[in-house]
N, C-alpha and C positions, 0 to 999 in steps of 0.2 A: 632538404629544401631545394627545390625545381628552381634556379635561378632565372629570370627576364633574357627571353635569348635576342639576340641583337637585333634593334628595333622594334623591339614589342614594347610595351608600354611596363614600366615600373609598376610596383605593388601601389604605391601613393595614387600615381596615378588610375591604374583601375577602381578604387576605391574612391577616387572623384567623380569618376565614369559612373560605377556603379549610384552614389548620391545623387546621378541626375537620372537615374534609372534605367542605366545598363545592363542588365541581370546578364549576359552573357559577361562582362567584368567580373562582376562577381565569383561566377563561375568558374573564370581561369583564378581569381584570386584563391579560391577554395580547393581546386584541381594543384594548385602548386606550393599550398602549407596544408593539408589534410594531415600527410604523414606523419611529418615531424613535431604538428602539433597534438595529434593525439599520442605520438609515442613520450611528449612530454608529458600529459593527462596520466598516463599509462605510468611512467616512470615515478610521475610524483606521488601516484596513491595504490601503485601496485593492484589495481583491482580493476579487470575489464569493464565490468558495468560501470563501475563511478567513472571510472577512466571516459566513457561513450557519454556518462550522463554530462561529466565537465567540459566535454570537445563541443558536443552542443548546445551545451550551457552558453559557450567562449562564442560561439558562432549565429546563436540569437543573439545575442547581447548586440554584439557588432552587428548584426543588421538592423536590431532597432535602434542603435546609434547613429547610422549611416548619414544624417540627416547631419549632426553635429559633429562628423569628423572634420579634422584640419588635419592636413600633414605635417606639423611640428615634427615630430620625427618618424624614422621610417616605420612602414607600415607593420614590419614584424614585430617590432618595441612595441608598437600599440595593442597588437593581437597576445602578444606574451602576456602584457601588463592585463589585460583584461582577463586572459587565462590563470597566471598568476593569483589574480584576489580569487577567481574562482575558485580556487582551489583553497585558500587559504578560510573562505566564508563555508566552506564543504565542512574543513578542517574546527572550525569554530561551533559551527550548526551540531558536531557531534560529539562537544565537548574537548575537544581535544586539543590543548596549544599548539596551535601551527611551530610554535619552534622546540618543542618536546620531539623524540622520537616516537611515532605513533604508533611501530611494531606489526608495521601493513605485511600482508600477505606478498610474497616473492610471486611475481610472474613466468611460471618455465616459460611459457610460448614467445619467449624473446632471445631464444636461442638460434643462432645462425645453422642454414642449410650444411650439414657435415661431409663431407667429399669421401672420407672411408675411415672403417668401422674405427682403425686407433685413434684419428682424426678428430672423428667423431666426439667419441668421447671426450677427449680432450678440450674440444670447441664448448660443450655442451657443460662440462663441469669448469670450463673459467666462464663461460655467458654467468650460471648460476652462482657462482663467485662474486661474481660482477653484481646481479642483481640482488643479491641476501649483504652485499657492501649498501651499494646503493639506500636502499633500504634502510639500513643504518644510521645511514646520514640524516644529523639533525635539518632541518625541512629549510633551511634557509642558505644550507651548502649543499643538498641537492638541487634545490630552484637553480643556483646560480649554476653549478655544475650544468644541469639540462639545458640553461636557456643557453648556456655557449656551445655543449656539443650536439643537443636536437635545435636549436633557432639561431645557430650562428650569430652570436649577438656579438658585440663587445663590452666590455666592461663598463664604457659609459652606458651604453643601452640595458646593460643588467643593474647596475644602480640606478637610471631611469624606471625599469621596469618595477622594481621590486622598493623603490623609494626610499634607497639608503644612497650614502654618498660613496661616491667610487671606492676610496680605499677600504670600507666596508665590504664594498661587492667583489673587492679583489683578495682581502682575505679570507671571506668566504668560498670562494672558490680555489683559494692555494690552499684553503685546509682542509677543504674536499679532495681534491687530486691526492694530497698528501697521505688521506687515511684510504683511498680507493686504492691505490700506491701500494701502503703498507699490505691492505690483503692481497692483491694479488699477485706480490712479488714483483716480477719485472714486465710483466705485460701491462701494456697502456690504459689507463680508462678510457672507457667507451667502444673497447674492442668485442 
């Protein structure tokens, strides 16, 4: 996530900007969570196309919301939350309990650029490590997992987001680490 560089105007606020029909607002708003918010799309259902259909999903939604936003809280809790049920009503539309494992397809192409060939491999067999854990995770320890390491949340803002009360969101997220943990030995999630 592209942080507000000093002087520029906060997420909250371009998203007031935009409400009064800033469309350049907008546009840095979307220029500085695109990323992180599709590699959340991407992480939570492992499949490039749902992945693209839920980023835009998250991203109409909030424009045809624009009208009734309030900044109660910061702008990325709002876009998570809104991403969040996306994904959850994807999850639901196909049958499937959002908090089952849904046994989604492993993304290679989220493997980091390898600097040399032993390296390489290496990089490329903990990424996959990483993502076939992931993956794993029942859907409510990965939400939390993502929204703290792709949308920088915090714990209150992950219990905001996903509408449980904090120590919910915080044990979902120690039980995440814990079993990402387990597989991959001593390297960190999210590496």
């Amino acid at each position: 996530m592209l942080p507000a560089m000093a002087g520029a105007p906060d997420d909250s606020e371009l998203m007031l900007r935009y409400q009064r029909g800033d469309t350049t607002a907008f546009q840095t708003l979307y220029e500085r969570h695109k990323g992180p918010l599709y590699r959340y799309c991407l992480r939570q259902v492992g499949d490039a196309q749902t992945a693209s259909d839920l980023f835009q999903e998250t991203w109409t939604k909030i424009i045809g919301a624009r009208r009734r936003y309030q900044p109660t809280a910061k702008f990325t809790t709002y876009m998570y939350k809104v991403a969040h049920n996306c994904t959850v009503d994807h999850l639901r539309k196909l049958g499937r309990n959002p908090t089952a494992n849904p046994g989604r397809r492993v993304d290679a192409g989220l493997a980091p650029e390898p600097v040399d060939t032993e390296s390489a491999t290496s990089a490329v067999q903990l990424q996959q490590r990483f993502a076939r854990a992931l993956a794993e995770l029942p859907e409510e320890q990965r939400s939390a997992f993502l929204l703290r390491e792709e949308g920088g949340l915090s714990l209150a803002e992950i219990a905001r987001t996903t509408g449980v009360p904090e120590e919910t969101a915080k044990s979902r997220l120690r039980y995440a680490v814990k079993k990402l943990r387990a597989v991959l030995g001593d390297a960190e999630p999210g590496q």
